[in-house]
C-alpha positions as CSV (number, residue, x, y, z in Angstrom):
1,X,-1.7,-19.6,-26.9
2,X,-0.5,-16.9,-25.0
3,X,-2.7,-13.7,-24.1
4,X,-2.2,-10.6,-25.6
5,X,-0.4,-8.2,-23.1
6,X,-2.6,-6.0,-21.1
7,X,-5.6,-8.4,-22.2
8,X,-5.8,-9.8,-18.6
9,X,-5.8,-6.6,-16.8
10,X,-9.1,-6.1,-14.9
11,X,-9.3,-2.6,-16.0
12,X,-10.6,-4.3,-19.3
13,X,-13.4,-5.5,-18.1
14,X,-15.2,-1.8,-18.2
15,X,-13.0,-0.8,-20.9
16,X,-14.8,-3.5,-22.7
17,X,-18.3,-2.8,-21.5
18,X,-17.8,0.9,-22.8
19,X,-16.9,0.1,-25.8
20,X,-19.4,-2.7,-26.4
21,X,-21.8,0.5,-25.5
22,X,-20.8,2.4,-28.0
23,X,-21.1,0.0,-30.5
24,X,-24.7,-1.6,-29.8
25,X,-25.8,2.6,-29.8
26,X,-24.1,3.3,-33.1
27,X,-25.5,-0.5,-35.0
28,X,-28.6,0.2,-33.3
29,X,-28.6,4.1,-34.9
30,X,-27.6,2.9,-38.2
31,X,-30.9,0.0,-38.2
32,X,-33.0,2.9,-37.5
33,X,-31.8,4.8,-40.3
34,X,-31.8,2.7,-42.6
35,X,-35.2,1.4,-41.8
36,X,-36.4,5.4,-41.8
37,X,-35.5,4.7,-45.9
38,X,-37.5,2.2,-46.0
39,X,-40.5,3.1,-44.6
40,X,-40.3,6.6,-47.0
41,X,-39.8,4.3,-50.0
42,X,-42.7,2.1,-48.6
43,X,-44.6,5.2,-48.1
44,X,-44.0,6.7,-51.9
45,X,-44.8,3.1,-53.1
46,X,-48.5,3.3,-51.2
47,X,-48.9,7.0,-53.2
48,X,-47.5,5.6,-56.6
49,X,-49.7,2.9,-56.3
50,X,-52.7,4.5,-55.8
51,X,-52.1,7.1,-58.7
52,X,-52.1,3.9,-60.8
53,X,-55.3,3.2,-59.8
54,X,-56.8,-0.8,-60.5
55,X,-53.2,-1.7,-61.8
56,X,-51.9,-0.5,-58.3
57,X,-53.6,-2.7,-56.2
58,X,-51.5,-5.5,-55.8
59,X,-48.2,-3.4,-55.5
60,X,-50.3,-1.6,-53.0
61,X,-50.2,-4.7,-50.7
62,X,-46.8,-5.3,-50.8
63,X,-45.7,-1.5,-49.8
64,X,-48.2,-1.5,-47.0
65,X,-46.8,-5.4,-46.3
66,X,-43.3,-3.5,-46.1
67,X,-44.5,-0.8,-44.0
68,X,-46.0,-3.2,-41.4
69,X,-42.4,-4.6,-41.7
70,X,-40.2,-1.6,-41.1
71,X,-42.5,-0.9,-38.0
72,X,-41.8,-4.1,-36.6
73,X,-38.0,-3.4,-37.1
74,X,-38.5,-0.2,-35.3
75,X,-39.7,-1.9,-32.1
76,X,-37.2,-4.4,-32.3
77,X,-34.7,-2.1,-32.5
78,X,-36.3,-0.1,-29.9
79,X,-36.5,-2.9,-27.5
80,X,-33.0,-4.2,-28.2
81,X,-31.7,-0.9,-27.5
82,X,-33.5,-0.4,-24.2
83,X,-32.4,-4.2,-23.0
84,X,-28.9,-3.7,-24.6
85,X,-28.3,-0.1,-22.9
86,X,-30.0,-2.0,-19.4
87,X,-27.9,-5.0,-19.2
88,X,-24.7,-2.8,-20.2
89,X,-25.4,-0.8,-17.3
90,X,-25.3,-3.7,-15.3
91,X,-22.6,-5.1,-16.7
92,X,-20.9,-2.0,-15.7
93,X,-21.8,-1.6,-12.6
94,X,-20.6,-5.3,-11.5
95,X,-17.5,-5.1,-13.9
96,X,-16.8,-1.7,-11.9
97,X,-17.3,-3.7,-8.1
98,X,-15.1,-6.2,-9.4
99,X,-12.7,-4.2,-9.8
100,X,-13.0,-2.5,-6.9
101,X,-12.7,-5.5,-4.9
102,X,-9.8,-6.7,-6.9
103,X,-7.7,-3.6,-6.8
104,X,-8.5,-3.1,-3.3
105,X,-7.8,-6.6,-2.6
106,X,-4.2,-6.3,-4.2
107,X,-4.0,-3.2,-2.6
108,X,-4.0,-4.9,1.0
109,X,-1.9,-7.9,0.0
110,X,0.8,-5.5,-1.3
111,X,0.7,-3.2,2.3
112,X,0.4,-6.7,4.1
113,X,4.0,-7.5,2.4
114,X,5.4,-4.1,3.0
115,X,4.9,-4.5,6.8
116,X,5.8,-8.0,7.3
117,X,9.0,-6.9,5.5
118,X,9.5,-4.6,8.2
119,X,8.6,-7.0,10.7
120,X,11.1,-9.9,9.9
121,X,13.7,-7.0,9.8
122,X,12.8,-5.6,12.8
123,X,12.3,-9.4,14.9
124,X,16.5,-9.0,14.1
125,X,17.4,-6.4,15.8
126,X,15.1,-7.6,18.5
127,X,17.6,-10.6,18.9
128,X,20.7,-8.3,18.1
129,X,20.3,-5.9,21.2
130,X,19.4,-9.5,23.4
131,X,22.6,-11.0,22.2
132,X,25.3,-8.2,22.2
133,X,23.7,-7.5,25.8
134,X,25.5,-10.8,26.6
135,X,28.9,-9.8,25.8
136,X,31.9,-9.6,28.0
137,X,32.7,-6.0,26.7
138,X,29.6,-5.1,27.2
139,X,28.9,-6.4,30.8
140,X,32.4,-5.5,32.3
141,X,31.7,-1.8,31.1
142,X,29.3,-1.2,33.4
143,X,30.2,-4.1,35.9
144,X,33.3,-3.1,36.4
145,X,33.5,0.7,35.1
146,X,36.7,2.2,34.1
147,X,38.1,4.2,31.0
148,X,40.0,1.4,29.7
149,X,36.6,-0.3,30.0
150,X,34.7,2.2,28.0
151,X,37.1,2.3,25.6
152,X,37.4,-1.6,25.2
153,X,33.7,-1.9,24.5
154,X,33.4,1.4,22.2
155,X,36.0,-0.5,20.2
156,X,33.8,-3.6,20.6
157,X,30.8,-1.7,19.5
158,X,32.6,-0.2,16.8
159,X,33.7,-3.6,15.4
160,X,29.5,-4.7,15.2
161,X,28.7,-1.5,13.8
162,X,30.9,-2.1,10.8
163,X,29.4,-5.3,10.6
164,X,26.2,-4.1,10.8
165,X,25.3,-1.3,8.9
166,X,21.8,-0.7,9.7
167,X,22.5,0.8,12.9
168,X,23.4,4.6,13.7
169,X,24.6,3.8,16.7
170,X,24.7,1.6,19.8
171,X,25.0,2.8,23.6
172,X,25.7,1.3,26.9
173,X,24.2,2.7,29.8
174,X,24.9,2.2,33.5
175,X,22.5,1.7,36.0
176,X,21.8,5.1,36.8
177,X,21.4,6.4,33.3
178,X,24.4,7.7,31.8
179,X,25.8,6.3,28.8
180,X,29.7,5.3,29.4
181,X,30.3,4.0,25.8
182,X,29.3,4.6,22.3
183,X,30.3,2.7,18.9
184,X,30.7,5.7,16.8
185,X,32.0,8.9,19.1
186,X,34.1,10.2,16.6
187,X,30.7,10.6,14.4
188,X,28.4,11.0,17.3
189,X,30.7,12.8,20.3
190,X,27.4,14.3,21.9
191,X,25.9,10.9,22.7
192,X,29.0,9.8,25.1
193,X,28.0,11.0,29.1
194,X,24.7,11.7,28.3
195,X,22.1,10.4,30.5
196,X,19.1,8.9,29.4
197,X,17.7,8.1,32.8
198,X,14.1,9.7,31.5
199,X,14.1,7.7,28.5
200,X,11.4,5.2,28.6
201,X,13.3,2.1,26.7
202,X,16.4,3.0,29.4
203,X,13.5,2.7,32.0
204,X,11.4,0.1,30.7
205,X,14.7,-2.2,30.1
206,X,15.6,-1.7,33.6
207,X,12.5,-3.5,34.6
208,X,12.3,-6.4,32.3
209,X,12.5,-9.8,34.0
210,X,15.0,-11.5,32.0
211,X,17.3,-11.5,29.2
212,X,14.7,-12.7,27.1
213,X,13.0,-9.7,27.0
214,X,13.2,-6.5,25.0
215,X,11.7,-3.1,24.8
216,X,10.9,-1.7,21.1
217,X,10.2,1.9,20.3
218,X,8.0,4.0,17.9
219,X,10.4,6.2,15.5
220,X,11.6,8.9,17.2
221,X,13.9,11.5,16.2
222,X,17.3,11.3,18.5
223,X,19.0,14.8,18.8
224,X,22.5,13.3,19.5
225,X,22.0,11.1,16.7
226,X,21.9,14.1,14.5
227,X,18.3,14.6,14.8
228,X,17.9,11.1,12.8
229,X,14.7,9.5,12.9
230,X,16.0,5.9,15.0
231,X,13.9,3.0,15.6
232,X,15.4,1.9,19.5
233,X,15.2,-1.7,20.7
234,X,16.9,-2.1,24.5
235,X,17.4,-4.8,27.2
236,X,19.0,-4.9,30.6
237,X,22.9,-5.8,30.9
238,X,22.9,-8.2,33.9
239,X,25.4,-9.7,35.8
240,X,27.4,-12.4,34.0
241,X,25.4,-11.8,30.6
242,X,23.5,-14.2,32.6
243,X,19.7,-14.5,31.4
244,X,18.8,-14.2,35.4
245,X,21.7,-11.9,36.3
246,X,20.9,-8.5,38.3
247,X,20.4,-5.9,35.9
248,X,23.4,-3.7,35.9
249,X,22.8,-1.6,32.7
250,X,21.5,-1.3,29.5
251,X,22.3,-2.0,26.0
252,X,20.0,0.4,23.7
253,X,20.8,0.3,20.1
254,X,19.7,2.7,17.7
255,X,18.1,1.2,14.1
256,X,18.6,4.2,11.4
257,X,15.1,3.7,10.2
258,X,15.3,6.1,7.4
259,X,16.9,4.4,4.8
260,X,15.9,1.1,5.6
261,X,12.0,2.0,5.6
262,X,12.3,4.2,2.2
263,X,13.9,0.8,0.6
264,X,10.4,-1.0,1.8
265,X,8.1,1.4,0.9
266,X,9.7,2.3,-2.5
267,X,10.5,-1.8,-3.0
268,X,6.8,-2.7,-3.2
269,X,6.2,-4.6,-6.5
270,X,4.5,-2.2,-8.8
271,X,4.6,-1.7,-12.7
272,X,5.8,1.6,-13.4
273,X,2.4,3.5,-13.9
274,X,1.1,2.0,-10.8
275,X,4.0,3.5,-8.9
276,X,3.1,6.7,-10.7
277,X,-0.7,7.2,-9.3
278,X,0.7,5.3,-6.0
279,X,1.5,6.1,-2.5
280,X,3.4,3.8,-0.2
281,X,3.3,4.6,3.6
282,X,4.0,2.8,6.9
283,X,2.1,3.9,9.7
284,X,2.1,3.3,13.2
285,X,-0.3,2.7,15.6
286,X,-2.2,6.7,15.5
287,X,-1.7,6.8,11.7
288,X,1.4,8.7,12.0
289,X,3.4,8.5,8.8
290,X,6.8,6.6,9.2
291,X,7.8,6.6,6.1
292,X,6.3,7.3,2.2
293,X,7.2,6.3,-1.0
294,X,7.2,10.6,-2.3
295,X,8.7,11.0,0.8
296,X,6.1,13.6,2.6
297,X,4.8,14.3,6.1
298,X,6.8,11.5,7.4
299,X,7.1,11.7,11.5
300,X,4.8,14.8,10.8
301,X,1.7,13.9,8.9
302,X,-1.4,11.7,10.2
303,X,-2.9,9.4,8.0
304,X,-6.3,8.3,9.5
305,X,-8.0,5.0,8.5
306,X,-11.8,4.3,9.6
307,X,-12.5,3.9,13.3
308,X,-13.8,0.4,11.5
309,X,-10.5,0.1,9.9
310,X,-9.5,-4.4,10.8
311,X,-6.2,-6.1,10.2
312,X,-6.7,-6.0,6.8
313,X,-8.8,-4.7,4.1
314,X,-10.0,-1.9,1.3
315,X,-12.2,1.3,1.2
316,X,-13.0,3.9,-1.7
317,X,-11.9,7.5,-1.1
318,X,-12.2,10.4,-3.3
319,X,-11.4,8.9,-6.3
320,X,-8.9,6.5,-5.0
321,X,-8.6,3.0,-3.7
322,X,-6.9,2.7,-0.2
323,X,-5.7,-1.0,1.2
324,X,-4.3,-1.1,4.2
325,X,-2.5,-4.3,6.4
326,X,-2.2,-4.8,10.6
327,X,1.3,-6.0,11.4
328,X,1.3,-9.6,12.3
329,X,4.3,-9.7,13.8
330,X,7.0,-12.0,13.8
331,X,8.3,-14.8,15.9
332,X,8.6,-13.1,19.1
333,X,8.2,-9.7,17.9
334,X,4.7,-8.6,18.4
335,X,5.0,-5.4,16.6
336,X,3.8,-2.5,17.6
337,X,0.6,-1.7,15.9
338,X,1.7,-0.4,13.0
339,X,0.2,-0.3,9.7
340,X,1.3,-1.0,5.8
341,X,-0.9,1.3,3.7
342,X,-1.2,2.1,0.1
343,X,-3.2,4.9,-1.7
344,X,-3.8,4.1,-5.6
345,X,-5.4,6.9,-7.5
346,X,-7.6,5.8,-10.7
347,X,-6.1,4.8,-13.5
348,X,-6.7,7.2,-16.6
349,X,-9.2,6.0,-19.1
350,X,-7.3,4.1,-22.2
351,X,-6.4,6.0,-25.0
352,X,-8.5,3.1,-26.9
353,X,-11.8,3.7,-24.3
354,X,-11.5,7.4,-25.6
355,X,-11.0,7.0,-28.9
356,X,-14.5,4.3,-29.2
357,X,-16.3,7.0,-26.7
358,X,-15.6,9.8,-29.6
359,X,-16.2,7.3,-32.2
């Protein structure tokens, strides 16, 4: 037989204990009253009784037999309401740290999803930039420069771009820093002759040992990108797209995070009230907020966890439930310290919770 829907959410559990309060208090108040009756009819029974004088005597017993009775009720009803209220309390309080640990628990498992998502997609453009570094365009650009070079790979570059669409744009650079060709100069014509000698993927690629490796970025916001916030992944151009070949260049590509984070962040499985009281954020390694599923402070606002803060896990705060997940990584793609986050506000109390409370 199926459950009845919503009777599995843990929520229930204190929603439950509540009302399970307010019933014991209210059976408990109606025992006591209507054993207050009987004591006052035991009670006028004792004083009939004795105005009846000899004839009395027996029904005397029996009121003050009653009487003896009701008392006894009283301190059962006493006790039971003391133990009852007790145990409820406890029940409570355990149903509550359930709870807790299950929401927060969810919570984590949820971020630890959001990031890996943006890991796996990530670890691909980590083999993109490796790969199109390797081709013939792209090596006899800066091996052998020319305009009709530049142009042949811009055209080249144009052709993955349309392909790809995650990218903003990609951008060969020579050896001394100065980027010949672009994929998109019609869109971007600021990017072309720029040099990007002081950037530190142009530098970092320069210095990489083969063409196995790869330098990834932090989000940054690239001015002739039109201020766009870009995720960068680089590697050297070397000599014959060899994997050994002298490093004559680079090959930086330029990931347009923004849409492809909000998708993440605003994909994570959630019913529709969750999403409501929910916040979504990807942050990297200071706390800084890459992206956020209302779309505030991102590249601006800090979002601190505890100095205790490990790969994964849950903490109260203010009201709120935060679970928070380390990026793993993926395949070769370390990551870069980042962070999948969620803050869950409290859920109201139940229209049905408030409704037994004012019963």
């Amino acid at each position: 037989m199926a459950e009845p829907e919503g009777s599995l959410v843990p929520e229930r559990i204190l929603e439950l204990s509540e009302r399970l309060s307010a019933v014991a208090g209210a059976k408990i108040g109606e025992i006591s009253s209507i054993n207050r009756e009987a004591k006052m009819l035991a009670i006028n029974a004792l004083i009939t009784a004795a105005r009846a004088g000899e004839a009395g005597k027996a029904f005397a017993i029996v009121a003050e037999e009653f009487k003896r009775i009701a008392s006894e009720i009283d301190d059962v009803a006493m006790g039971m309401e003391t133990q009852v209220r007790a145990d409820l309390r406890e029940l409570s309080a355990v149903g509550g740290a359930i709870l807790g640990h299950l929401r927060g628990q969810r919570l984590a498992d949820l971020a630890l999803n959001a990031i890996e998502i943006i890991d796996r997609n990530l670890y691909e453009r980590t083999c993109d930039v490796r790969w199109w570094a390797t081709d013939s365009a792209v090596v006899s650009c800066v091996a052998e420069p020319s305009d009709q070079a530049s142009r042949f790979a811009s055209s080249r570059l144009k052709v993955i771009l349309d392909a790809y669409t995650v990218y903003l744009d990609l951008w060969i650079c020579d050896a001394r820093g100065k980027v010949v060709a672009t994929g998109r100069p019609d869109r971007y014509p600021g990017a072309k002759d720029i040099s990007v000698a002081n950037a530190a993927w142009f530098q970092q690629s320069m210095r990489t040992a083969s063409g196995d490796e790869f330098v990834a970025c932090d989000i940054e916001r690239a001015a002739p990108l039109g201020n766009a916030p870009v995720a960068t992944y680089a590697t050297a151009i070397r000599e014959g797209g060899q994997t050994h070949g002298k490093v004559i260049g680079v090959l930086g590509i330029h990931f347009d995070w923004k849409p492809q984070a909000q998708a993440v962040v605003d994909g994570v499985r959630m019913t529709e009230e969750e999403a409501g009281r929910s916040r979504v954020m990807l942050l990297d390694h200071k706390g800084r907020v890459l992206a956020s599923s209302d779309k505030r402070g991102e590249l601006e606002e800090v979002f601190r966890l505890p100095p205790a803060a490990v790969a994964m896990g849950s903490y109260p705060l203010e009201g709120a439930t935060v679970g928070y997940a380390l990026t793993p990584g993926y395949e070769t793609y370390q990551g870069l310290g980042w962070y999948g986050c969620i803050l869950q506000r409290e859920p109201p109390k139940s229209s049905a919770a408030q409704s037994t409370r004012a019963a």
